[in-house]
N, C-alpha and C positions, 0 to 999 in steps of 0.2 A: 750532627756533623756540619761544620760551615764548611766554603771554600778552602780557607788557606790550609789543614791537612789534606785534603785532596790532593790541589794542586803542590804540596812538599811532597808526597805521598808519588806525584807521577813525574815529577824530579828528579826525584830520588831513585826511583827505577831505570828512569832514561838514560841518569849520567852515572849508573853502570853499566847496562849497556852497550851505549855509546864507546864505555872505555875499554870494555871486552872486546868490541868489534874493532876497535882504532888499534889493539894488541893485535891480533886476529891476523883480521883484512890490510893494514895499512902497514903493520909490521914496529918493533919497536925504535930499526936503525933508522927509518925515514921520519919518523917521529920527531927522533931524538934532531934529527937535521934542520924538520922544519919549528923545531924550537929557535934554533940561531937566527934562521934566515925569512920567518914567520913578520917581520914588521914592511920587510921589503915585498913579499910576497903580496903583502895586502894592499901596498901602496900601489900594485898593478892593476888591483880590481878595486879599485879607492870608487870608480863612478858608479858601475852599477851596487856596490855595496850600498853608497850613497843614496841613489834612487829607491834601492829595495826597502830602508829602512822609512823614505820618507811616504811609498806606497803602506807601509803597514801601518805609520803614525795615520795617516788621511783615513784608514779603513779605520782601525780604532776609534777615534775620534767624529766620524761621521756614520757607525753603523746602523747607530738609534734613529737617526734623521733620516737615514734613507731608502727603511723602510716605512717612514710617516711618507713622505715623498712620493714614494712606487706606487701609493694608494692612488696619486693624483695623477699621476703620468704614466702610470705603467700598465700592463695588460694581464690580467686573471685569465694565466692560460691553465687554470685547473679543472676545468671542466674538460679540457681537449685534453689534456694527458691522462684523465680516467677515462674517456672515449678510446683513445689510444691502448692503453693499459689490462683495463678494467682490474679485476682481481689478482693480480697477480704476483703483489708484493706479500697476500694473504696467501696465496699460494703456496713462496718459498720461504715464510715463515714457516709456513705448513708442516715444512721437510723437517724441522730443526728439534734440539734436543738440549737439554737444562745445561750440558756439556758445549756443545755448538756454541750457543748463546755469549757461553762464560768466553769462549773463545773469540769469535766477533767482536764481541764488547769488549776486551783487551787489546785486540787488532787495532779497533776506531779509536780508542784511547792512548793507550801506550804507541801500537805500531807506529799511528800516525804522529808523534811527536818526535819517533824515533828516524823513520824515513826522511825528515825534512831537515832533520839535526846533522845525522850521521856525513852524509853526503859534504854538507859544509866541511867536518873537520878531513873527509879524505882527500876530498879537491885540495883545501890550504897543504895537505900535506905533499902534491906535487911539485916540482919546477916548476911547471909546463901550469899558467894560470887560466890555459884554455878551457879547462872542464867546469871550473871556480867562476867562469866570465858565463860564462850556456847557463850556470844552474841559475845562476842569481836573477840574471835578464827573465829567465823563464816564470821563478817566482812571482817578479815583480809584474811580466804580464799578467800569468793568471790571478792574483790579485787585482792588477787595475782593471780587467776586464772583468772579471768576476761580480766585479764593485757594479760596473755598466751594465750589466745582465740583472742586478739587484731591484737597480732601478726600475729597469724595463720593464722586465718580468717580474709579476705576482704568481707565487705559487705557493698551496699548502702540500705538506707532506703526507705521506700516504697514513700517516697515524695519526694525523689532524683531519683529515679526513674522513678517516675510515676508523673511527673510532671501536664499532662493533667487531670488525673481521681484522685489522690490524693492529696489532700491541706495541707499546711504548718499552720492546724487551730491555734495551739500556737499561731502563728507568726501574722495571719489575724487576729484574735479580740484582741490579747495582745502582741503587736511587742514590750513591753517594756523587755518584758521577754527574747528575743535574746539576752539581753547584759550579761544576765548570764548565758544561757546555752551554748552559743558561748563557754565561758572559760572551759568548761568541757565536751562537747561532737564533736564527731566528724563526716563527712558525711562517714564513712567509720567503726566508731567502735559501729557496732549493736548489733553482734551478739557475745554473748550473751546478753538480754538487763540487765543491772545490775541495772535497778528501777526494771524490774520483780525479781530480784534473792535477792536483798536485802531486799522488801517490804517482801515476801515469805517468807526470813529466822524471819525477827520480827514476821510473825506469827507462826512461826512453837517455837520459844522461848517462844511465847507467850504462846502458846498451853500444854507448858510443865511446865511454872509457875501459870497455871488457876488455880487452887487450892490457891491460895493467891493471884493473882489481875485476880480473873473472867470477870470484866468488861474489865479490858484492854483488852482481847482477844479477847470481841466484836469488840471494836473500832480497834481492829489492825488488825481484818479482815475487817472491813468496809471498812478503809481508804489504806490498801493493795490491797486490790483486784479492788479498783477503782483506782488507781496508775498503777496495769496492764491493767486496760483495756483503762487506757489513752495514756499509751506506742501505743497501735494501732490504736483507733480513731483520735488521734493528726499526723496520717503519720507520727511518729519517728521510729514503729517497726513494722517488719512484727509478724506474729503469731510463726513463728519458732523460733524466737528473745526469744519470750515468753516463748515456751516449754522450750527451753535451758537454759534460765531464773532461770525456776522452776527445772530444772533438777542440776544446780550448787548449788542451795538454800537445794535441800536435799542434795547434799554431803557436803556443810558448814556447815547443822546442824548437820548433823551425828559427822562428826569431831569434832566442838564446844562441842555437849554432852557428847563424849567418853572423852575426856580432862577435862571438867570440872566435870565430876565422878570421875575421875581416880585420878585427883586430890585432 
């Protein structure tokens, strides 16, 4: 199996999904609204859309570099977060079951494409482009930052590591799934983990538009916080990964909210 059925393969589940939930959660009269008035809606969040995209272009495009880079500038904190840690991501492997696994592993795959997607089409579907202005700023922090953390920090993950006591589970029951995470992560850029920090920020927007999609803050806590806790049963992150995760996820949101108030 190459890449390209994969990633059709998790397309193609998202953008049902997505459409089930946009029926669901968003409703199909507001929908139908933000059809007409969807080009003016966007011209309101025209700048940070703008920035977000050109933060993701700069990561693409400079991912390969900046972990040759991080070698020469950056600090091998993996020795101090196994001092921190020790066993423990072997631990909550430990607990897990061929069942668990398969679930996690859809969590970090499908969940996470699906948390970051969704959210864009229910914001476009309000008036009110304040929640559309929070997510995108926030994005594009924990991005940019993310990127800065890359550099600085060297770190392996707990399955590059810990080869004997931690398993590559992604990899053991769904080796299809290497062909797309290969293109986007690295044995060296963990920490911070950016599925903890991004899943984190859709709930903390979530959190702040409950009053008009209550339910989606259910689901975007559900499918978030199993998304972090796959980050470390799957051996991709240690728990520090995590904190730092959630500690970039509150300064995105903060920043995201102050802007789209202010604005």
């Amino acid at each position: 199996m190459t890449l390209l059925p994969v990633l059709s393969k998790v397309v193609a589940v998202d953008l049902v999904v997505v459409t089930v939930s946009a029926l669901v959660l968003v409703g199909p009269e507001r929908l139908r609204e933000t059809a007409a008035e969807l080009p003016d809606r966007l011209r309101d969040v025209a700048v940070p859309l703008v920035v977000l995209a050109v933060v993701l272009l700069v990561n693409s495009l400079i991912r390969e570099p900046v972990t040759e880079v991080a070698w020469l500038v950056g600090v091998n904190v993996t020795p101090i977060i196994y001092g921190i840690e020790g066993d423990f991501v072997a631990w909550f492997q430990s607990l897990g079951t061929p069942a668990v696994t398969t679930l996690f592993s859809y969590a970090y795959v499908y969940g996470y494409v699906y948390v970051l997607v969704f959210p864009l089409v229910a914001y476009a579907a309000l008036e009110d482009s304040r929640a559309l202005r929070e997510l995108t700023v926030a994005y594009s922090v924990n991005y940019a930052l993310g990127l800065v953390c890359y550099v600085l920090v060297v770190a392996y993950g707990p399955r590059n590591l810990l080869g004997e006591t931690v398993e590559s589970l992604l990899y053991t029951q769904h080796p299809e799934f290497q062909f797309l995470t290969s293109r986007v992560n690295s044995n060296t850029n963990v920490f911070p983990s950016l599925h903890t920090s991004l899943s984190a920020t859709v709930i903390g927007v979530a959190y702040d538009t409950r009053e008009t999609y209550p339910w989606w803050l259910a689901v975007a806590t559900v499918v978030g916080l199993s998304i972090i806790g796959a980050t470390m049963y799957l051996g991709i992150h240690w728990a520090t990964d995590v904190v730092a995760g959630l500690v970039l996820a509150a300064i995105a949101v903060t920043i995201g909210r102050r802007y789209a108030n202010r604005q």
